[in-house]
mmJSON file of the N, C-alpha and C atoms, coordinates in Angstrom:
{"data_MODEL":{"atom_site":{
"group_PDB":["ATOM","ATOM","ATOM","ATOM","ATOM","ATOM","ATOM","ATOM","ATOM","ATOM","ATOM","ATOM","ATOM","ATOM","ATOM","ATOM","ATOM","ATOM","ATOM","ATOM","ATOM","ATOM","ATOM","ATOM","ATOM","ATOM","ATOM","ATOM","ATOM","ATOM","ATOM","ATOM","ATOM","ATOM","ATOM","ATOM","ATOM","ATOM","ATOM","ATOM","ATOM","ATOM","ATOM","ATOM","ATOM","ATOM","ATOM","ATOM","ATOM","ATOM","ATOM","ATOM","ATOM","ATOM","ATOM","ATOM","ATOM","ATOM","ATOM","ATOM","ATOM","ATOM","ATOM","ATOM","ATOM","ATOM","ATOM","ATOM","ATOM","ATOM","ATOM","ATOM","ATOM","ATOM","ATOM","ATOM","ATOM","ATOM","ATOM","ATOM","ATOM","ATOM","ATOM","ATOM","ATOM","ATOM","ATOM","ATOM","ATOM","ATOM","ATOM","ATOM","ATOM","ATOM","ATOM","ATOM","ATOM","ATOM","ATOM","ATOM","ATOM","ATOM","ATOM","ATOM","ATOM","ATOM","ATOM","ATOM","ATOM","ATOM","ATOM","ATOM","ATOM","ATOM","ATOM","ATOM","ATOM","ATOM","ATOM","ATOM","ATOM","ATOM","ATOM","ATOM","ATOM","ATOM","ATOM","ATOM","ATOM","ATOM","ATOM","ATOM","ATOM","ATOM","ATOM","ATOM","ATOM","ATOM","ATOM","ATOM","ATOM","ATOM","ATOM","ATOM","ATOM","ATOM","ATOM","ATOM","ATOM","ATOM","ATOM","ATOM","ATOM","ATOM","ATOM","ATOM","ATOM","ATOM","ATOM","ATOM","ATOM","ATOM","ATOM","ATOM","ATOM","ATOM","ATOM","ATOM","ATOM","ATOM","ATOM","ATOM","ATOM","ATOM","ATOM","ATOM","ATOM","ATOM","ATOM","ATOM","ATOM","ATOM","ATOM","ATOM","ATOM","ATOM","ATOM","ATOM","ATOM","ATOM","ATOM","ATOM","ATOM","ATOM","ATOM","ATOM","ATOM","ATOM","ATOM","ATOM","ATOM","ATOM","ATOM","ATOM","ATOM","ATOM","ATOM","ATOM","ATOM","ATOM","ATOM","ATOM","ATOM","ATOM","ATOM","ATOM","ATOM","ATOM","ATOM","ATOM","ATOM","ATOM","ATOM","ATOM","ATOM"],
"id":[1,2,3,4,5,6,7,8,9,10,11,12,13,14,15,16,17,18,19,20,21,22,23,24,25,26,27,28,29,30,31,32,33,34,35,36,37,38,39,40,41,42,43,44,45,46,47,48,49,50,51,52,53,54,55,56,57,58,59,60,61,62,63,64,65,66,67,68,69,70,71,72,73,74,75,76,77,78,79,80,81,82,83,84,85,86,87,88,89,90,91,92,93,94,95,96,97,98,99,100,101,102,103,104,105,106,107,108,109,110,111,112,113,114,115,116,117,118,119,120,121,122,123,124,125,126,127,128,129,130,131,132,133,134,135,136,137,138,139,140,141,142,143,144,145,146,147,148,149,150,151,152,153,154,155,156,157,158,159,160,161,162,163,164,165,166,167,168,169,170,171,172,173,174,175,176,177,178,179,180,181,182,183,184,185,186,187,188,189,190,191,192,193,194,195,196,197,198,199,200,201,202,203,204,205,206,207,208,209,210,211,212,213,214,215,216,217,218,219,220,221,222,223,224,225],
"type_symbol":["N","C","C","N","C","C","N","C","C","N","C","C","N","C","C","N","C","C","N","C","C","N","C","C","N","C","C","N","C","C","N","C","C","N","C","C","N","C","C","N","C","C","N","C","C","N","C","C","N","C","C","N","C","C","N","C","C","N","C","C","N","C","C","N","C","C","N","C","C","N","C","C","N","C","C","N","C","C","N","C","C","N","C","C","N","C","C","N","C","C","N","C","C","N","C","C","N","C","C","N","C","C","N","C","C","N","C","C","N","C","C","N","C","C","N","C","C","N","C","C","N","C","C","N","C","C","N","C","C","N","C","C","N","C","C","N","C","C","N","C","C","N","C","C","N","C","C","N","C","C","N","C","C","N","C","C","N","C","C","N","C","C","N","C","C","N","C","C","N","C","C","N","C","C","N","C","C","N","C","C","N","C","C","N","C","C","N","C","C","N","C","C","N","C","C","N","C","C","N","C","C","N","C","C","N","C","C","N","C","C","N","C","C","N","C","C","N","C","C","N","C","C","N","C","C"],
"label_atom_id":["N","CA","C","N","CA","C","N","CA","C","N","CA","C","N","CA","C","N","CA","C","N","CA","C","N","CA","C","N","CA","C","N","CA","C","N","CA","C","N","CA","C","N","CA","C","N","CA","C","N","CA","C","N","CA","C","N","CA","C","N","CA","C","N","CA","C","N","CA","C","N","CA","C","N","CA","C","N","CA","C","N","CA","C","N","CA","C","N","CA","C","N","CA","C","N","CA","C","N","CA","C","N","CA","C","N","CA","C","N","CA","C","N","CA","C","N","CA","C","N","CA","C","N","CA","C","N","CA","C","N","CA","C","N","CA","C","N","CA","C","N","CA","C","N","CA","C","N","CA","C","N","CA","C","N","CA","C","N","CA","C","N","CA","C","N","CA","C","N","CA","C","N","CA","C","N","CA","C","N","CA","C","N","CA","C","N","CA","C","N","CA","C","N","CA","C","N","CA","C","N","CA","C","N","CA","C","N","CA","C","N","CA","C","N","CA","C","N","CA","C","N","CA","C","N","CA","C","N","CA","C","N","CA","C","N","CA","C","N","CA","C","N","CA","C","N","CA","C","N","CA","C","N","CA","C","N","CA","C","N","CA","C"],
"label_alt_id":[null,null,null,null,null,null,null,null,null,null,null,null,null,null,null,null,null,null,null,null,null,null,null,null,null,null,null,null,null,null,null,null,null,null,null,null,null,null,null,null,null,null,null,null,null,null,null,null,null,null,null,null,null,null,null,null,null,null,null,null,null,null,null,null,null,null,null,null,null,null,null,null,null,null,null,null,null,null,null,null,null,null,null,null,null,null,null,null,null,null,null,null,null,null,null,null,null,null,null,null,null,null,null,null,null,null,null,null,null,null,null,null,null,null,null,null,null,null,null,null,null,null,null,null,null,null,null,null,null,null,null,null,null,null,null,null,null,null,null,null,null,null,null,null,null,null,null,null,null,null,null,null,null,null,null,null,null,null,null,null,null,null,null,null,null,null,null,null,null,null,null,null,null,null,null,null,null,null,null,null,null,null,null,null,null,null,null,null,null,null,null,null,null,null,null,null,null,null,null,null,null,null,null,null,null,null,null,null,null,null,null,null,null,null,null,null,null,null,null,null,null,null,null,null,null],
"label_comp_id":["UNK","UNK","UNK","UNK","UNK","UNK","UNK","UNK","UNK","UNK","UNK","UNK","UNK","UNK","UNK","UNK","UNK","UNK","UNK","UNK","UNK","UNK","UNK","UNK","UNK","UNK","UNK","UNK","UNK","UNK","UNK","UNK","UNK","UNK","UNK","UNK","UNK","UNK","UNK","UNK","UNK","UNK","UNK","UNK","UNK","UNK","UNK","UNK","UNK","UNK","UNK","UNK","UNK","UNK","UNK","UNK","UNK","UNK","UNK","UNK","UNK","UNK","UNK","UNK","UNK","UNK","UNK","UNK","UNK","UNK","UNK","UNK","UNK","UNK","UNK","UNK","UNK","UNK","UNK","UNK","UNK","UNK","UNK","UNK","UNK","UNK","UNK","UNK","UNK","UNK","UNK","UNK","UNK","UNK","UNK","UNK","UNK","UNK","UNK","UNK","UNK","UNK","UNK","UNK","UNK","UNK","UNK","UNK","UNK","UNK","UNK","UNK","UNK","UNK","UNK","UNK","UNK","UNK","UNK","UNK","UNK","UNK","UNK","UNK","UNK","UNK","UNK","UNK","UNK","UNK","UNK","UNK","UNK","UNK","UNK","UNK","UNK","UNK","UNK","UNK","UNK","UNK","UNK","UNK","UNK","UNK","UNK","UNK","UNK","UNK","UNK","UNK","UNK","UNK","UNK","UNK","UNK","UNK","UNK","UNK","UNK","UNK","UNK","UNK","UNK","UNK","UNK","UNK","UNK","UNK","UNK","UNK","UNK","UNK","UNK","UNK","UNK","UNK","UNK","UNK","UNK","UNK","UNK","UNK","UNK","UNK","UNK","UNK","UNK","UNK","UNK","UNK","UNK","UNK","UNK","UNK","UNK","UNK","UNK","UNK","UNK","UNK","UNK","UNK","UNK","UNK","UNK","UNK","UNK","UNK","UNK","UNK","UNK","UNK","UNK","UNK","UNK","UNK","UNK","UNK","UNK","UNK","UNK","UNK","UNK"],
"label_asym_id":["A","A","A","A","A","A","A","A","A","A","A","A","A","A","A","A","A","A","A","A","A","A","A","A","A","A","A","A","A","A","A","A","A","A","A","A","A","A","A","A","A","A","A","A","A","A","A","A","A","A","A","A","A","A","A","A","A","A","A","A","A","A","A","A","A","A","A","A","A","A","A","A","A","A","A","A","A","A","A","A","A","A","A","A","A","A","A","A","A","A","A","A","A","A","A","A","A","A","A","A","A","A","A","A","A","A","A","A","A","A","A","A","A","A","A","A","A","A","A","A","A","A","A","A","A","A","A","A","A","A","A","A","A","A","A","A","A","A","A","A","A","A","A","A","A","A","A","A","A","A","A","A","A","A","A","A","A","A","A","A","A","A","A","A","A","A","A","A","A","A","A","A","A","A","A","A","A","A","A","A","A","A","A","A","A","A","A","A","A","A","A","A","A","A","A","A","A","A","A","A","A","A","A","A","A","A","A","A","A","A","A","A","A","A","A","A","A","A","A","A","A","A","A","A","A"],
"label_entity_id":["1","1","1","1","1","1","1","1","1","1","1","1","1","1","1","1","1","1","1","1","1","1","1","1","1","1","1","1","1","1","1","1","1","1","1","1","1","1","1","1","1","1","1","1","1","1","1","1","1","1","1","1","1","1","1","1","1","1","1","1","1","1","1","1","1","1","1","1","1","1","1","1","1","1","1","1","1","1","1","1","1","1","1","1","1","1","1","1","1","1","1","1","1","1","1","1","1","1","1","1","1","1","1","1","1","1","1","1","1","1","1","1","1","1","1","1","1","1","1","1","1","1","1","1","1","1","1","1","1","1","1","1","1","1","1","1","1","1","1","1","1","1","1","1","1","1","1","1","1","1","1","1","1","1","1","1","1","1","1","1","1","1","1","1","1","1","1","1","1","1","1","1","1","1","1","1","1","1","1","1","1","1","1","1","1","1","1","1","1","1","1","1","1","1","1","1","1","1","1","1","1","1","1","1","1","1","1","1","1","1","1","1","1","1","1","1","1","1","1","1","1","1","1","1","1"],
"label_seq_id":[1,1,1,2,2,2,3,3,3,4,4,4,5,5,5,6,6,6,7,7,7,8,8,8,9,9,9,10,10,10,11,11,11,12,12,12,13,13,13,14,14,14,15,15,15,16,16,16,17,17,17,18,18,18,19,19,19,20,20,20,21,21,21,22,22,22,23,23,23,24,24,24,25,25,25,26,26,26,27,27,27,28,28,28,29,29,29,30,30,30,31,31,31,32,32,32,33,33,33,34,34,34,35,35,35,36,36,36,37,37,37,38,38,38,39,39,39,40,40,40,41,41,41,42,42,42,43,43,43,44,44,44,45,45,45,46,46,46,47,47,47,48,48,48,49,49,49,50,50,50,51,51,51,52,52,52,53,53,53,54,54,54,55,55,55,56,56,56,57,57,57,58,58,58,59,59,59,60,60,60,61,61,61,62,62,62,63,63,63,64,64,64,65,65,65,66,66,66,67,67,67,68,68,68,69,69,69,70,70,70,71,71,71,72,72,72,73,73,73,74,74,74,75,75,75],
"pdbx_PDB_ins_code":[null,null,null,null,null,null,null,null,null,null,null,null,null,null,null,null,null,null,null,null,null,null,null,null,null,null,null,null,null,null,null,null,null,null,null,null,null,null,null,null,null,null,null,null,null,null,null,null,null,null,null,null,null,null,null,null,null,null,null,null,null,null,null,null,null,null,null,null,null,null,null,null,null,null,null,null,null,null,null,null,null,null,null,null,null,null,null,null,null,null,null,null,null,null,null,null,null,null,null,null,null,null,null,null,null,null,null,null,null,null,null,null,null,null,null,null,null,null,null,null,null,null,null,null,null,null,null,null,null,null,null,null,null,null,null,null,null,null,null,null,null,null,null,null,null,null,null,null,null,null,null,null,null,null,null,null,null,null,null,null,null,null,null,null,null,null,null,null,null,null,null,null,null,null,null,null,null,null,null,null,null,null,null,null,null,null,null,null,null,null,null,null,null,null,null,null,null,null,null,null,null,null,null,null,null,null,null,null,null,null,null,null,null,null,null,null,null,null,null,null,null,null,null,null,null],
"Cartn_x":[143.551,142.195,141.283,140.181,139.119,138.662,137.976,137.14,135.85,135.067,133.984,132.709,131.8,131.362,129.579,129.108,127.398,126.552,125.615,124.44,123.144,122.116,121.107,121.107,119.859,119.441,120.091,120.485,120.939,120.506,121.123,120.149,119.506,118.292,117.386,117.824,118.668,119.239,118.57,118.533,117.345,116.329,115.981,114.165,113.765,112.404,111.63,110.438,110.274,108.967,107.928,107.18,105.641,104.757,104.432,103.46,102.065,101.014,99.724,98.568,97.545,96.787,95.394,95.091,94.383,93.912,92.105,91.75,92.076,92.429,92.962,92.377,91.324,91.027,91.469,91.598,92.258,93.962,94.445,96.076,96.573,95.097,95.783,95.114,94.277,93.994,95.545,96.188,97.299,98.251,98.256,99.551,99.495,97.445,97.613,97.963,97.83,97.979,99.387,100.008,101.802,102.407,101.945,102.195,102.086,100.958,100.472,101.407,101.617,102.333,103.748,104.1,105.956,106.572,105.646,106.729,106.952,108.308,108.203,107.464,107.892,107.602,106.222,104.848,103.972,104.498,105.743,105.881,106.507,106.887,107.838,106.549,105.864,104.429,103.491,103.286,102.599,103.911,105.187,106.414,106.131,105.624,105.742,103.898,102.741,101.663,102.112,102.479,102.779,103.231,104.787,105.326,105.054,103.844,102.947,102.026,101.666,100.576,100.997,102.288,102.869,103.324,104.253,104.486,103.364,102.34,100.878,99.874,100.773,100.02,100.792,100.039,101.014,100.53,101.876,101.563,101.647,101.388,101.285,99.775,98.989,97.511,96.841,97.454,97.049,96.697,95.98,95.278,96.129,97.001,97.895,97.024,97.066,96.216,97.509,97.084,98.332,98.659,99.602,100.07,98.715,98.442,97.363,98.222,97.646,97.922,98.263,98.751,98.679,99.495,100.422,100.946,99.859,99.655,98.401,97.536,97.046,95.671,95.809,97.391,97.685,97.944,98.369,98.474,97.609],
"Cartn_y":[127.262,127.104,126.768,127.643,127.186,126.137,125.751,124.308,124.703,123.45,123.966,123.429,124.657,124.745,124.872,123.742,123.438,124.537,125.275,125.755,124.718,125.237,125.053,124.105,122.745,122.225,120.661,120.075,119.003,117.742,116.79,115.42,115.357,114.495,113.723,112.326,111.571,110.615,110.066,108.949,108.35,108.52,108.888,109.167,109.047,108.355,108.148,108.995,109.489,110.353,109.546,110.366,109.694,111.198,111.026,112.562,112.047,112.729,112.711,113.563,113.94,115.298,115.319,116.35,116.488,118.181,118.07,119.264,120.504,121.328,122.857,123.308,123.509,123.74,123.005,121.591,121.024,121.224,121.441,121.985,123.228,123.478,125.01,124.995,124.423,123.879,123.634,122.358,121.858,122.935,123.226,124.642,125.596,125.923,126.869,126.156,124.645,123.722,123.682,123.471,123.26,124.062,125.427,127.145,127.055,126.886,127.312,126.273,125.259,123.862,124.442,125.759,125.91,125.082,124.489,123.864,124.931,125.2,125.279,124.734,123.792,122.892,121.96,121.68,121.068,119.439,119.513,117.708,117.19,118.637,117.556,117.995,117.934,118.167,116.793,117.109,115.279,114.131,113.969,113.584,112.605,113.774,113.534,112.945,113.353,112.767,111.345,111.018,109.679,108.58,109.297,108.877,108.508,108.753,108.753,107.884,107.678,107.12,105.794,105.425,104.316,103.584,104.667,104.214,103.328,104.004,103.581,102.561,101.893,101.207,99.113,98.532,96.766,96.644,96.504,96.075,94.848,93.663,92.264,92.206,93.049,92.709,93.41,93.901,95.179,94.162,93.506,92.365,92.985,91.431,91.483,90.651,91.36,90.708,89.269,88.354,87.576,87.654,86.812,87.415,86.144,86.983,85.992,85.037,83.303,82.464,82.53,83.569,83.301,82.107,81.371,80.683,78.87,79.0,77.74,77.902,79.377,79.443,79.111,79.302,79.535,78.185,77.212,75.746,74.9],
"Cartn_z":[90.88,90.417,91.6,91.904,92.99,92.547,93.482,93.364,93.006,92.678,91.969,92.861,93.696,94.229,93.757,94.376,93.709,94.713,93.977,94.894,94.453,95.401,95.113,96.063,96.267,97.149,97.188,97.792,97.984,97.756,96.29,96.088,96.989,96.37,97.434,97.073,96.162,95.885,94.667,94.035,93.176,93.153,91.9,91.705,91.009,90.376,89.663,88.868,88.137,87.849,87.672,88.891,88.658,88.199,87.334,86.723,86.479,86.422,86.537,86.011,85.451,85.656,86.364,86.459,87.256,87.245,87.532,87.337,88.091,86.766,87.598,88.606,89.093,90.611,91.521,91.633,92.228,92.463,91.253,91.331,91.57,91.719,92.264,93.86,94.273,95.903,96.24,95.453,95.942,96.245,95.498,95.173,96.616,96.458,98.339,99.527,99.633,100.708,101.056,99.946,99.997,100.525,99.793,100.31,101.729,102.474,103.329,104.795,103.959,104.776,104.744,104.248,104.441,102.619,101.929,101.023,99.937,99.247,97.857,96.81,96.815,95.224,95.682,94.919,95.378,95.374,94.317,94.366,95.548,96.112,97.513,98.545,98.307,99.042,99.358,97.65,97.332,97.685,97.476,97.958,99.323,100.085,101.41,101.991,101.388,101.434,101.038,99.671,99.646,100.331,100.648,102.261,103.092,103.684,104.828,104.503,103.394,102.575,103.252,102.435,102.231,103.72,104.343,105.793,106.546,106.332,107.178,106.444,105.466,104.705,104.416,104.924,104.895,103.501,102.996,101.544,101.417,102.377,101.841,102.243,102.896,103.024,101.841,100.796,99.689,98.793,97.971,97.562,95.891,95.595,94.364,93.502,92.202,90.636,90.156,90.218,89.887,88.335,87.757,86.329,85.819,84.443,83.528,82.927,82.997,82.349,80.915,80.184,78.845,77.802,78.663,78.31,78.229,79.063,79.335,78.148,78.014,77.372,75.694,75.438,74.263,73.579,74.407,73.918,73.368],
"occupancy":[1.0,1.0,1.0,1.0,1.0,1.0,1.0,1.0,1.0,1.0,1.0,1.0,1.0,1.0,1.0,1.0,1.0,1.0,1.0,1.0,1.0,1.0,1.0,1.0,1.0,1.0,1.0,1.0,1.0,1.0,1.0,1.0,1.0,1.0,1.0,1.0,1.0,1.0,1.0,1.0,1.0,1.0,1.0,1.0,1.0,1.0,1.0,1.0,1.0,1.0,1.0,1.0,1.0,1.0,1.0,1.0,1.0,1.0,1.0,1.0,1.0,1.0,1.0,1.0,1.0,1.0,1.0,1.0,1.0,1.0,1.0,1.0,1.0,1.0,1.0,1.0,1.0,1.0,1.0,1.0,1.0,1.0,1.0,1.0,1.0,1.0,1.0,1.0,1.0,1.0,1.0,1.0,1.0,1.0,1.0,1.0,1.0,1.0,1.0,1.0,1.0,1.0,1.0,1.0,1.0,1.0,1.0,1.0,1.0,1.0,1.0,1.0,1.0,1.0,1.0,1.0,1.0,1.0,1.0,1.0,1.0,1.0,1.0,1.0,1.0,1.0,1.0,1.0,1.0,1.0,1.0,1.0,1.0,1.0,1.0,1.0,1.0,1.0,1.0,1.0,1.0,1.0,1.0,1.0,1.0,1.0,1.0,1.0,1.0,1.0,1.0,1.0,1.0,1.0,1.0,1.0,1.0,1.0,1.0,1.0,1.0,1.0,1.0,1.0,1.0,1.0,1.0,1.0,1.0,1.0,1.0,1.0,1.0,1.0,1.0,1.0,1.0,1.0,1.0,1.0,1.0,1.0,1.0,1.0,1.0,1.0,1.0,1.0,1.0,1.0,1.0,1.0,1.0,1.0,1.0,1.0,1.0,1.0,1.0,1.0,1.0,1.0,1.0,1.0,1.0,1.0,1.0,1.0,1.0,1.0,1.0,1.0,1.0,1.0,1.0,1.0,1.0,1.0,1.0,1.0,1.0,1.0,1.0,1.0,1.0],
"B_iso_or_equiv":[0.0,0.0,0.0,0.0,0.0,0.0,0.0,0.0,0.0,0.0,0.0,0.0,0.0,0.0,0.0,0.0,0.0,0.0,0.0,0.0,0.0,0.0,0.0,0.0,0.0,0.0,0.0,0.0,0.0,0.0,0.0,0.0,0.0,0.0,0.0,0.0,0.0,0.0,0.0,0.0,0.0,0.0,0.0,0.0,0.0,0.0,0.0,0.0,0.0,0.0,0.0,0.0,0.0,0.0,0.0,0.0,0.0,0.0,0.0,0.0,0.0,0.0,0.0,0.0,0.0,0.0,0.0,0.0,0.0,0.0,0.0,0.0,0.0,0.0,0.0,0.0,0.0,0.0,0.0,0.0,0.0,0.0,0.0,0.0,0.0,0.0,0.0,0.0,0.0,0.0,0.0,0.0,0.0,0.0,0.0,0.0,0.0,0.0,0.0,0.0,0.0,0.0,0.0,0.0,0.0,0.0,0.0,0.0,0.0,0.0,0.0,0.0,0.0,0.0,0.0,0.0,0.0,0.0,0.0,0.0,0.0,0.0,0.0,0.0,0.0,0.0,0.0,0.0,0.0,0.0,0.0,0.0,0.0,0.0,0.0,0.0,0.0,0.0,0.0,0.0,0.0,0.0,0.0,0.0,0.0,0.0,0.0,0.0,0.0,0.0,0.0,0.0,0.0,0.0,0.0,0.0,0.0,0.0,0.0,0.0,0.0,0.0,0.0,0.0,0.0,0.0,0.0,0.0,0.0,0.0,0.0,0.0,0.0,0.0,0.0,0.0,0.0,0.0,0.0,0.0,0.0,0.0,0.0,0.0,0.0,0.0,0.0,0.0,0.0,0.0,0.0,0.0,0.0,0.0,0.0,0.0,0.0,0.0,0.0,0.0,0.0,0.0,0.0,0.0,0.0,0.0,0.0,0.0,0.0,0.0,0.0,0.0,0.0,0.0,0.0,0.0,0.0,0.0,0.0,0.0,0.0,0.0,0.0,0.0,0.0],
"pdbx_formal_charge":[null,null,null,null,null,null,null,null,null,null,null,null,null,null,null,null,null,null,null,null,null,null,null,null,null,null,null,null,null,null,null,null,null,null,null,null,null,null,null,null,null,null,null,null,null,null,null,null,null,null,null,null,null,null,null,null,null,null,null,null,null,null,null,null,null,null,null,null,null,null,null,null,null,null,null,null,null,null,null,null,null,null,null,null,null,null,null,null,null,null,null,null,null,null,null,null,null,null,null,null,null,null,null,null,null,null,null,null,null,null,null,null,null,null,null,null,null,null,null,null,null,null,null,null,null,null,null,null,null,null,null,null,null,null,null,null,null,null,null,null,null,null,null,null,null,null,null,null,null,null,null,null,null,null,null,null,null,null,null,null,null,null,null,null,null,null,null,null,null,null,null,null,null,null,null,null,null,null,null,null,null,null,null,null,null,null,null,null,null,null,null,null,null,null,null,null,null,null,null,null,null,null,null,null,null,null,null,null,null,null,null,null,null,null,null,null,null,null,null,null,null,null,null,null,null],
"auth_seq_id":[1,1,1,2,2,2,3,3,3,4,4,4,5,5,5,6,6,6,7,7,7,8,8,8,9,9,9,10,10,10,11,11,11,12,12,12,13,13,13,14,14,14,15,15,15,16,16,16,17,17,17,18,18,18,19,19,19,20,20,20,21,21,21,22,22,22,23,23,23,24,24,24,25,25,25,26,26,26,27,27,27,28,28,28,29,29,29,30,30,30,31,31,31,32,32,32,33,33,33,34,34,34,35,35,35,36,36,36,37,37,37,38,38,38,39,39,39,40,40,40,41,41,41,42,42,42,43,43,43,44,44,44,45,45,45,46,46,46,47,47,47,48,48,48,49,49,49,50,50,50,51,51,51,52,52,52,53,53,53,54,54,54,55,55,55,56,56,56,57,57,57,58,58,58,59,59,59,60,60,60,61,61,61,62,62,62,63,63,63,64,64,64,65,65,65,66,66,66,67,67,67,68,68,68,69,69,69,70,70,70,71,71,71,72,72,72,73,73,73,74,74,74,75,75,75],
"auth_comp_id":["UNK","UNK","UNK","UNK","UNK","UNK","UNK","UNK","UNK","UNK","UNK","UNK","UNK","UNK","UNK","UNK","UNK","UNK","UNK","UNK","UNK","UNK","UNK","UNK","UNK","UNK","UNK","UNK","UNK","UNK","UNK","UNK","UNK","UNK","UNK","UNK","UNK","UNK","UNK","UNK","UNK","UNK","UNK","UNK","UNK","UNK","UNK","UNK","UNK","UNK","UNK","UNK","UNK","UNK","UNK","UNK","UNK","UNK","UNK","UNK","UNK","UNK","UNK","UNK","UNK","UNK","UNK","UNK","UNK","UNK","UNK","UNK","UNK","UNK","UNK","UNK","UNK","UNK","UNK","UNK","UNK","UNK","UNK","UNK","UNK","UNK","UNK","UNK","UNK","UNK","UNK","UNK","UNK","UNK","UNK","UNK","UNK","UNK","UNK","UNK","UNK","UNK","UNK","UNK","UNK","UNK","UNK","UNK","UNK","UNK","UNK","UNK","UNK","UNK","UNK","UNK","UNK","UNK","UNK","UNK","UNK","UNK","UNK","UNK","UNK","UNK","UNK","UNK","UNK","UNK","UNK","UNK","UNK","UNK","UNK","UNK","UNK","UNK","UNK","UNK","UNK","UNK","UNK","UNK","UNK","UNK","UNK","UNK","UNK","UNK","UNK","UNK","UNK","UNK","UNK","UNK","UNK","UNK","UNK","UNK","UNK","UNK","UNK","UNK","UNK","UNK","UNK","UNK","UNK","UNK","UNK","UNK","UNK","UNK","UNK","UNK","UNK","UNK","UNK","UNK","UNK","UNK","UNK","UNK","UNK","UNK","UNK","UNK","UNK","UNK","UNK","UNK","UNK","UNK","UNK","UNK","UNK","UNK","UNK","UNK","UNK","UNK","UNK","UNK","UNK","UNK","UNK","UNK","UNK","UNK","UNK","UNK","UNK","UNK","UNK","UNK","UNK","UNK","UNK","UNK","UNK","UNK","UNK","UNK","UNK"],
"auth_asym_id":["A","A","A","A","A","A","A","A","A","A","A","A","A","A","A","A","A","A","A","A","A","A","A","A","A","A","A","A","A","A","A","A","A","A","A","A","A","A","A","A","A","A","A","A","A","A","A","A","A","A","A","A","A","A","A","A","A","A","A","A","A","A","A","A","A","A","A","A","A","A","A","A","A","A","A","A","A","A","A","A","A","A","A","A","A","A","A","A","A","A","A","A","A","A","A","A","A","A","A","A","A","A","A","A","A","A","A","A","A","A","A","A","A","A","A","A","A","A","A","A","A","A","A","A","A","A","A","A","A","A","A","A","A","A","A","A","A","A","A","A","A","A","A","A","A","A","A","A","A","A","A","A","A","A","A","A","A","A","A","A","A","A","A","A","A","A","A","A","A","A","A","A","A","A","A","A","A","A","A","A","A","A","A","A","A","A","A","A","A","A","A","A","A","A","A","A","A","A","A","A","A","A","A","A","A","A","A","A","A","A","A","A","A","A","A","A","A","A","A","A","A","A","A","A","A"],
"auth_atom_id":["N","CA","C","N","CA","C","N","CA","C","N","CA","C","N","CA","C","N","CA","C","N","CA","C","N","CA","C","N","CA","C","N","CA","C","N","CA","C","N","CA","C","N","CA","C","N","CA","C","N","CA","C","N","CA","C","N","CA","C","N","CA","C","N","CA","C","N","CA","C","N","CA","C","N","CA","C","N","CA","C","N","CA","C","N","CA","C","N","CA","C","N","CA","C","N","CA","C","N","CA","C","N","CA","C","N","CA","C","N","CA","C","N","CA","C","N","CA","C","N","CA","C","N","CA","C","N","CA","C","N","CA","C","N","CA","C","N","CA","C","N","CA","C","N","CA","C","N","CA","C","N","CA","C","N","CA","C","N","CA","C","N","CA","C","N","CA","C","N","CA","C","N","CA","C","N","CA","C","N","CA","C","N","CA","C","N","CA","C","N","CA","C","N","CA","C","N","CA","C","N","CA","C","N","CA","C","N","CA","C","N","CA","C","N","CA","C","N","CA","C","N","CA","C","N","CA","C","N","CA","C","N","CA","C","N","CA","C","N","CA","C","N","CA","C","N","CA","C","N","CA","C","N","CA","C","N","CA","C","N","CA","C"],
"pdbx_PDB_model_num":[1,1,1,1,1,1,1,1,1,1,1,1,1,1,1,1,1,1,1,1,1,1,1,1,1,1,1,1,1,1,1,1,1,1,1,1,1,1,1,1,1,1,1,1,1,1,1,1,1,1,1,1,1,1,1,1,1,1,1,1,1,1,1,1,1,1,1,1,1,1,1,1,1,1,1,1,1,1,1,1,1,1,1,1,1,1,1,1,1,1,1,1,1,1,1,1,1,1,1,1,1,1,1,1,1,1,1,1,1,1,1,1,1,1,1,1,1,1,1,1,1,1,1,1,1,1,1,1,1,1,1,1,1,1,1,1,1,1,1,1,1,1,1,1,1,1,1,1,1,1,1,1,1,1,1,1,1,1,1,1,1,1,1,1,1,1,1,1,1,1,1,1,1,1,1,1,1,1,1,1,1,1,1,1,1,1,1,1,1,1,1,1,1,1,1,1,1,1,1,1,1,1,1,1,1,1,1,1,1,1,1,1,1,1,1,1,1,1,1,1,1,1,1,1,1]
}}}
């Protein structure tokens, strides 16, 4: 018996769906940008904008909403 041999593209490991909408001229801008950048798929497009987003971004200076007192308020 052969072994059983996977095609197609190789995990990217754990992942989360983040989905969104947004106006069709705009998703179809995205769609020529991705194209034009070498990608297939626009999500490993936005994927990688994010990436970059994030890399270049200190998230302890990113100003956090603290949790609401509701326990105080309720007594």
């Amino acid at each position: 018996m052969a072994p059983v041999t996977r095609t197609g593209r190789r995990s990217k490991g754990d992942r989360k769906f983040v989905g969104f909408r947004i106006a069709t001229p705009k998703a179809d801008a995205m769609d020529q940008i991705a194209k034009a950048e070498g990608y297939q798929y626009v999500s490993d497009w936005l994927s990688d904008l994010v990436e970059e987003r994030l890399a270049n971004t200190k998230l302890h200076a990113v100003p956090q909403q603290e949790e609401f007192p509701l326990g105080r308020l309720a007594s």
